[in-house]
N, C-alpha and C positions, 0 to 999 in steps of 0.2 A: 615624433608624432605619437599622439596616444592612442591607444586601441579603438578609442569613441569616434575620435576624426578619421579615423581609417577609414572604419565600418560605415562613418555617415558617405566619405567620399565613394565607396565603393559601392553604396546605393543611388548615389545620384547619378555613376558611369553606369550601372544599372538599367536605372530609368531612361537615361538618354538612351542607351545601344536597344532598352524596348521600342523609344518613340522612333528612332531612327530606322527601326526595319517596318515598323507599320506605316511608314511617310506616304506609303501608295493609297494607302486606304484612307487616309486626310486628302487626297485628291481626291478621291469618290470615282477613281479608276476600278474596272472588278473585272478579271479575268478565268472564267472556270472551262474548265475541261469535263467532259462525261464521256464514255465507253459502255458499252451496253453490253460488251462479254470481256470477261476479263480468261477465257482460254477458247480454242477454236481449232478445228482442225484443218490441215493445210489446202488449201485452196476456199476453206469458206469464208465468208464476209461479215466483216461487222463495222457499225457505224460510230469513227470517231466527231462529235461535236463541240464545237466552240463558241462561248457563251461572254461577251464581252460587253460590260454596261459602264455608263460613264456620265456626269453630267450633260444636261442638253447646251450645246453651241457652248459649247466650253473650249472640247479640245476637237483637232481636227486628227482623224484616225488615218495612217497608212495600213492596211492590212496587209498580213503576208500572200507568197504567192505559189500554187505548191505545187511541185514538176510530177512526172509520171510516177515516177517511181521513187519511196524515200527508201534509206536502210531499213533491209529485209523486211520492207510491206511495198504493195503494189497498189495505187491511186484507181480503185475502179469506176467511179463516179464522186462526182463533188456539187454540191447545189449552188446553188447562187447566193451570192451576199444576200440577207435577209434583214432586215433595220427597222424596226419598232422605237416606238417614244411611249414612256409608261411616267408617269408619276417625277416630271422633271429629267430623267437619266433619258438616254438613246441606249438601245440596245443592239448589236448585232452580232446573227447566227449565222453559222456555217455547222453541214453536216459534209465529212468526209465516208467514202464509205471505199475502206481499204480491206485490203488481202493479204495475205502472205504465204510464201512457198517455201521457206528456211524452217524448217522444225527446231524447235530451241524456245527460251523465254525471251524476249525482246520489251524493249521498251518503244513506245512512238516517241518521234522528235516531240523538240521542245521549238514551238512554231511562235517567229518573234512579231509582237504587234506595237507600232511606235502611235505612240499621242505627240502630238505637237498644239501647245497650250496657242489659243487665241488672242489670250489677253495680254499674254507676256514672250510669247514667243519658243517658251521654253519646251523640250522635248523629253521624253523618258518614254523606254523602250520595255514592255512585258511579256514576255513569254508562256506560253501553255505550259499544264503541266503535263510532265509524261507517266503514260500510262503503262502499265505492265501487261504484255500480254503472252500467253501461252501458248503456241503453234505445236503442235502433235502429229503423228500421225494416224492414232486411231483414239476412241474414245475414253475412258479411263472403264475401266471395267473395278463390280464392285463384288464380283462372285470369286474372283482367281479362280479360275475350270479351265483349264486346257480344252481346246475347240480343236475338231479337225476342217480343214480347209476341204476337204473331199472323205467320204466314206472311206470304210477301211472295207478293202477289197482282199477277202477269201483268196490264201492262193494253194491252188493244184499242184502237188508235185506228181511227176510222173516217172516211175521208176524205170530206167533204159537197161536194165539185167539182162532181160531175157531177149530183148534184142542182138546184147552182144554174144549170147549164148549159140542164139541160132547164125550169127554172121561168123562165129566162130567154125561150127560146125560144117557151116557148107564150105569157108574155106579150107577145110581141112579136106573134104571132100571132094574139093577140087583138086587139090594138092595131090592127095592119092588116086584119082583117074588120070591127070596127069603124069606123075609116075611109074602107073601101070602101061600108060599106052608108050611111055620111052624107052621101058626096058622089055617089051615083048617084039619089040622089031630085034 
């Protein structure tokens, strides 16, 4: 082969493995994801949304279904399927509004939505994307200054010298009335 048929064949495998991965979007399927914080500190909330448009009476939508709790986020409220018609397409939202208690970066699942085509029967399964999120335990701080958690508390010493001076003294003093009174008998 010569370098020209090469090049040609390897722009037409090209083109094809282009057309081949946009095949979703020649169905006029559209699947987006949004997240309104992309860090958070642990136990606070944010709203994962799903945003899915598609031709009208085209394809018939199985939605996902989504348990209490996924990895390392917790399911605090979820709204109801929401289904709008705009401009030919159906749309339908879902807002999740999840938690989490794992400090670390995590991602949200990849939450699967199947279309099964009307016309032909055929079905193809799309996925959310996942989101990154940040779980911390405190806020990021932009000064770096060492904070004290409580005042710094003055401390007293008190010096016990002269205490053991005079405990000395009187025991000595004991010591010698006592052996004055045993050796005068």
């Amino acid at each position: 082969m010569t370098k020209r048929k090469t090049d040609k064949i390897l722009l037409y495998i090209g083109i094809a493995a282009s057309l081949s991965c946009c095949s979703r979007q020649s169905l006029g399927q559209k699947i987006q994801t949004f997240g309104d914080k992309r860090g958070i500190l642990i136990g606070e909330q944010f709203h994962y949304k799903v945003k899915v448009s598609f031709p009208r009476d085209a394809f018939k939508v199985n939605w996902f279904s989504v348990p209490d709790s996924i990895a390392h986020f917790e399911v605090v409220d979820k709204t109801k399927l929401d289904s709008t018609k705009d401009e030919g397409n159906t749309i339908y939202e879902q807002t999740l509004i999840l938690t989490s208690f794992d400090s670390g970066k995590w991602n949200t699942p990849a939450l699967p939505v199947s279309f099964k085509s009307i016309i032909n029967g055929s079905s193809e399964d799309l996925v959310t994307d996942s989101i990154p999120i940040n779980v911390s335990y405190s806020p990021p701080d932009s000064t770096n200054e060492l904070r004290d958690i409580k005042p710094i508390i003055k401390v007293s010493i008190t010096d016990y010298t002269l205490y053991y001076i005079i405990g000395g003294i009187v025991l000595l003093l004991l010591v010698i009335i006592f052996l004055y009174l045993y050796f005068k008998k």
